[in-house]
FITI-549623 format. One record per residue (C-alpha): x, z, y; residue number from 0. Coordinates in steps of 0.25 Angstrom, whole numbers, m for minus. Each point is the difference from the previous one (the first is absolute). Example, Ala and Ser with C-alpha at 12.3 -4.5 7.8 and 13.67 -1.06 7.14 Angstrom:
REM FITI-549623
49  31  m18  0
6  m2  14  1
END
This chain:
REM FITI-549623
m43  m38  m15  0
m7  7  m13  1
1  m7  m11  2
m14  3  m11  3
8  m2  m11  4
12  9  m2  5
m2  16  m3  6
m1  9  10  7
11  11  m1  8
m1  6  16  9
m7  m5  12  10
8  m2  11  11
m3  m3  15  12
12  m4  8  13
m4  2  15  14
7  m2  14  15
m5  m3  16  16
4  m14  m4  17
0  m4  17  18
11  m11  m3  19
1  m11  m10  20
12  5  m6  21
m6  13  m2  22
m10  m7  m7  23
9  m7  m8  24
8  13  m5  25
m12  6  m4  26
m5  m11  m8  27
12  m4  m6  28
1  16  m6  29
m16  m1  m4  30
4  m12  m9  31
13  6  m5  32
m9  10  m5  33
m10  m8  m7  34
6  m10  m5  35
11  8  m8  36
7  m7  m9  37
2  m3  m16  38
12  9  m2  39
m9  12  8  40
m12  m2  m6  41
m2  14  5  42
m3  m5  14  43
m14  1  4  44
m5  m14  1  45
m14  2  4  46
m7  11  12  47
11  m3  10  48
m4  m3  15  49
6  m2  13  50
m9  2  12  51
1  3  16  52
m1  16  2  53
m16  m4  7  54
m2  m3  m16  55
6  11  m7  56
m11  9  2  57
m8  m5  m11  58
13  m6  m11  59
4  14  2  60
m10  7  m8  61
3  m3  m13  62
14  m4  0  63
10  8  m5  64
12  m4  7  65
4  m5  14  66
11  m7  6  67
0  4  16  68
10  m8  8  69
m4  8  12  70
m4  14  3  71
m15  m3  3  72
m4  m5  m13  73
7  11  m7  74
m6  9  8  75
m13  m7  m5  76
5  m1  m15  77
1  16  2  78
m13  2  6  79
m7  m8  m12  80
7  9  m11  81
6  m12  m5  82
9  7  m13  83
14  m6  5  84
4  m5  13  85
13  m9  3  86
6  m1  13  87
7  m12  1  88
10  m6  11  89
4  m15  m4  90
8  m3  10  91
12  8  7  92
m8  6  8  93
m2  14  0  94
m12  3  11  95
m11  8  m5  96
m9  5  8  97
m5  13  m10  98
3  9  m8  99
8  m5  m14  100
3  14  m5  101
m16  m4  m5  102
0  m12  m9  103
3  2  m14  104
12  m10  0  105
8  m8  10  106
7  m13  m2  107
10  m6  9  108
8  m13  1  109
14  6  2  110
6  11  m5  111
7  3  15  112
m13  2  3  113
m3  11  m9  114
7  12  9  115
m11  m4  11  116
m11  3  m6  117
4  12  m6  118
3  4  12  119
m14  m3  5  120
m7  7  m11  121
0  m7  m13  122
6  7  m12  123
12  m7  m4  124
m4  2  m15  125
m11  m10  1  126
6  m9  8  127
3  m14  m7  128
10  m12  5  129
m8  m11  m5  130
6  m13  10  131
m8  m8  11  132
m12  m6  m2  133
m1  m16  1  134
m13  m4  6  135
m8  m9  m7  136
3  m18  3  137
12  6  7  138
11  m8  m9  139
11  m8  2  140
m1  m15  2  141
1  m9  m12  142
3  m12  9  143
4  6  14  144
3  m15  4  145
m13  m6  m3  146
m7  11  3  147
5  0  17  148
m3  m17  m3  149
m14  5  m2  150
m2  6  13  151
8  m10  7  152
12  9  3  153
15  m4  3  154
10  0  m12  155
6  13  7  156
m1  16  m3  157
m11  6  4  158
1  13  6  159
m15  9  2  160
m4  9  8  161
m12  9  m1  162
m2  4  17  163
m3  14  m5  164
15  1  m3  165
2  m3  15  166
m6  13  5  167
15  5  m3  168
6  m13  9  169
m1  m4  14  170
m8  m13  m3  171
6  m9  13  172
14  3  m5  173
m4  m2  m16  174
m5  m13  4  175
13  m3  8  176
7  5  m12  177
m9  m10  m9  178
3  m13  10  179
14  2  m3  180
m2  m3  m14  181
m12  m11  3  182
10  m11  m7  183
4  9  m13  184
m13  5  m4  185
m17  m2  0  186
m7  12  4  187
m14  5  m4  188
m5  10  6  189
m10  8  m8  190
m12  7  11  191
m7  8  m10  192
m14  3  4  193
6  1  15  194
m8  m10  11  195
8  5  11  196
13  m4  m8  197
m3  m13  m2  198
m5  m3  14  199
14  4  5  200
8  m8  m11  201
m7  m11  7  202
4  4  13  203
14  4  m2  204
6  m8  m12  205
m4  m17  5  206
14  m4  8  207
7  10  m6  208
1  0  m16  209
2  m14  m5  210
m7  2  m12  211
m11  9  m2  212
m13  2  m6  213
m9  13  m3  214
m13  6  m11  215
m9  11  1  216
m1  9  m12  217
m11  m8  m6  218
m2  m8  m14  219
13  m6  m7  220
9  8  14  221
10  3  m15  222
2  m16  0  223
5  m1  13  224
11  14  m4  225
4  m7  m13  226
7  m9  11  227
8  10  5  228
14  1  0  229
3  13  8  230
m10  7  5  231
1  10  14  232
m8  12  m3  233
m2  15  1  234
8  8  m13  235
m11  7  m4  236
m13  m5  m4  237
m7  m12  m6  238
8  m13  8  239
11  5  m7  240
m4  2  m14  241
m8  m14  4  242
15  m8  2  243
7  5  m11  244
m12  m3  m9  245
0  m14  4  246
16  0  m1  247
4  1  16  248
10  9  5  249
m2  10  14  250
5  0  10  251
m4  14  8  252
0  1  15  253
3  14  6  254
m7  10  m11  255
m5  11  7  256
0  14  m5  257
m13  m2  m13  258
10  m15  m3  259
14  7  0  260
m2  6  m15  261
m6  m15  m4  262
9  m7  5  263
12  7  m5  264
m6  0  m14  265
m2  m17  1  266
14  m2  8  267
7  7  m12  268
m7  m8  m9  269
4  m11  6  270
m12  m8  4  271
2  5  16  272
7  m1  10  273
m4  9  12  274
0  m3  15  275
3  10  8  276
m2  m8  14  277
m10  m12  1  278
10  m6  9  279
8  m1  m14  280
m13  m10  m8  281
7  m12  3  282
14  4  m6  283
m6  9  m12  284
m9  m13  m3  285
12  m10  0  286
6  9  m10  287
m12  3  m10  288
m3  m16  0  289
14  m2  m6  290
0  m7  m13  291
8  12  m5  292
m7  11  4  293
m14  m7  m4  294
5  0  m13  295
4  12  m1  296
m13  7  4  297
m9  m7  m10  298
9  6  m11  299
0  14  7  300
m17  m3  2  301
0  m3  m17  302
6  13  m2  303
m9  9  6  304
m11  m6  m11  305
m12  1  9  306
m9  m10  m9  307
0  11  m11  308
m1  12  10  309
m17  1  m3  310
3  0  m13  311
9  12  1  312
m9  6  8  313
m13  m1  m11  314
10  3  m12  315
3  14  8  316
m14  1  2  317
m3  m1  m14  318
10  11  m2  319
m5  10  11  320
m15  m2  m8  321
6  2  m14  322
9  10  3  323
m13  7  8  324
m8  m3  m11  325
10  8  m9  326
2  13  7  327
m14  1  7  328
4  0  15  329
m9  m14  0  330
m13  9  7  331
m12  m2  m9  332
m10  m7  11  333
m12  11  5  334
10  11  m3  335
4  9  12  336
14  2  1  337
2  14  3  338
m10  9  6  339
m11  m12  7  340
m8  8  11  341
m16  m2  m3  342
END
């Protein structure tokens, strides 16, 4: 992650709760877009620049001057340690944030129909950047998808994945029925995350019913087995989604509730979803997206939205919000109080 040789120009701590692996992987793959920089920004800094889970913040904190906080808690903690600029970021089309953003110095988002929402929840619409999302780090398309399903002795057929956690917003029994309808069409893998339960009742329910069918945990090389995705069935907002675009799939989105409705509009206009209202409706909405054309069709719509350059935007802005600080003063000297400090 630091690299002894390059000059330092700021140090930068990029920090988030990290409780999934694709959390994980956003985070990381904005630390190195940071660090590395590149030859026609020489500006970048390429050294000083950490990623660590919020229990490790405390002391990357102390000298850093900048954070990246992809959730509330470890901006609050960036803010507590008097860190000169703090950035909230939201790299997926997600919008939850459990604090208050009216706090950080500057906010960047990956949609600009996002922007209104968080204005409206306290951030100030002057420091608010549209910067794209974020693609986690290994999650890319595969160079050879036919060789890489021979690998892990897969059928010759589309695979379509499902993290369970996306099921929370289906009726399992009937998802399943809807998935048995398409048992000859397509390969399933279901991806269980860190859930124990999950996979206990995959084994239960899917034997006799899904034709063909396999499932990982969130462990190791889990961005191998989504690089063999061809549609993934997911929640709007969040991770799994940024995860299958990453990696070149299209969504399909069963039933978004209220906190998926603005997500999934965004993603459906874009033209890499297709929404479910009904889970009767998975078989039908499946057959559809597994068409040559529409396939096809997505994949270019997923190339527009340019997510393998979406942390590099995001550490070019940051670079702007630190010179542009620098410039004008409001990058608080550290030890200084701002405003009246109570003794």
């Amino acid at each position: 992650m630091i690299d002894q040789n390059e000059a330092n120009t700021m140090r930068v701590v990029v920090l988030g709760t990290q409780s999934s692996g694709g959390q994980r992987a956003i985070t990381q793959s904005i630390a190195d877009a940071i660090a590395e920089g590149t030859r026609r920004d020489p500006g970048l800094p390429k050294r000083g620049v950490a990623a660590a889970p919020e229990s490790l913040a405390e002391g990357l904190l102390a000298d850093a001057d900048a954070a990246v906080a992809l959730d509330a808690t470890s901006l609050r903690q960036a803010i507590e340690a008097g860190v000169p600029l703090c950035v909230a970021v939201l790299p997926t089309f997600d919008t939850a944030w459990a604090g208050e953003l009216a706090d950080a110095d500057h906010v960047m988002v990956s949609h600009e129909a996002l922007v209104s929402d968080l204005v409206a929840r306290g951030a100030r619409s002057e420091t608010v950047y549209v910067t794209g999302p974020v693609q986690p780090k290994l999650f890319d398309p595969c160079v050879d998808l036919k060789k890489a399903k021979a690998r892990f002795s897969l059928p010759d057929l589309p695979v379509v994945l499902v993290p369970t956690a996306g099921l929370d917003a289906m009726d399992f029994g009937m998802a399943l029925t809807q998935f048995a309808k398409m048992s000859d069409r397509c390969f399933f893998l279901f991806d269980v995350g860190d859930d124990a339960e999950a996979a206990d009742a995959l084994r239960r329910e899917v034997p006799g019913r899904v034709q063909h069918a396999m499932m990982f945990a969130d462990r190791g090389a889990s961005h191998e087995y989504w690089q063999l995705a061809d549609i993934v069935v997911s929640r709007a907002r969040g991770c799994d989604a940024m995860q299958a675009l990453s990696v070149g799939a299209s969504l399909l989105l069963p039933a978004p509730g209220r906190s998926d409705t603005r997500a999934a509009d965004i993603l459906k206009k874009a033209g890499v979803a297709t929404v479910v209202s009904s889970t009767r409706e998975l078989s039908e909405a499946l057959d559809a997206a597994l068409a040559n054309e529409a396939r096809a069709a997505a994949k270019q719509a997923i190339k527009k939205l340019d997510l393998p350059s979406g942390a590099r935007r995001l550490a070019l802005q940051l670079r702007k919000c630190w010179a542009a600080g620098s410039e004008s003063a409001s990058v608080w000297p550290r030890g200084l109080p701002k405003g009246l400090e109570t003794l």
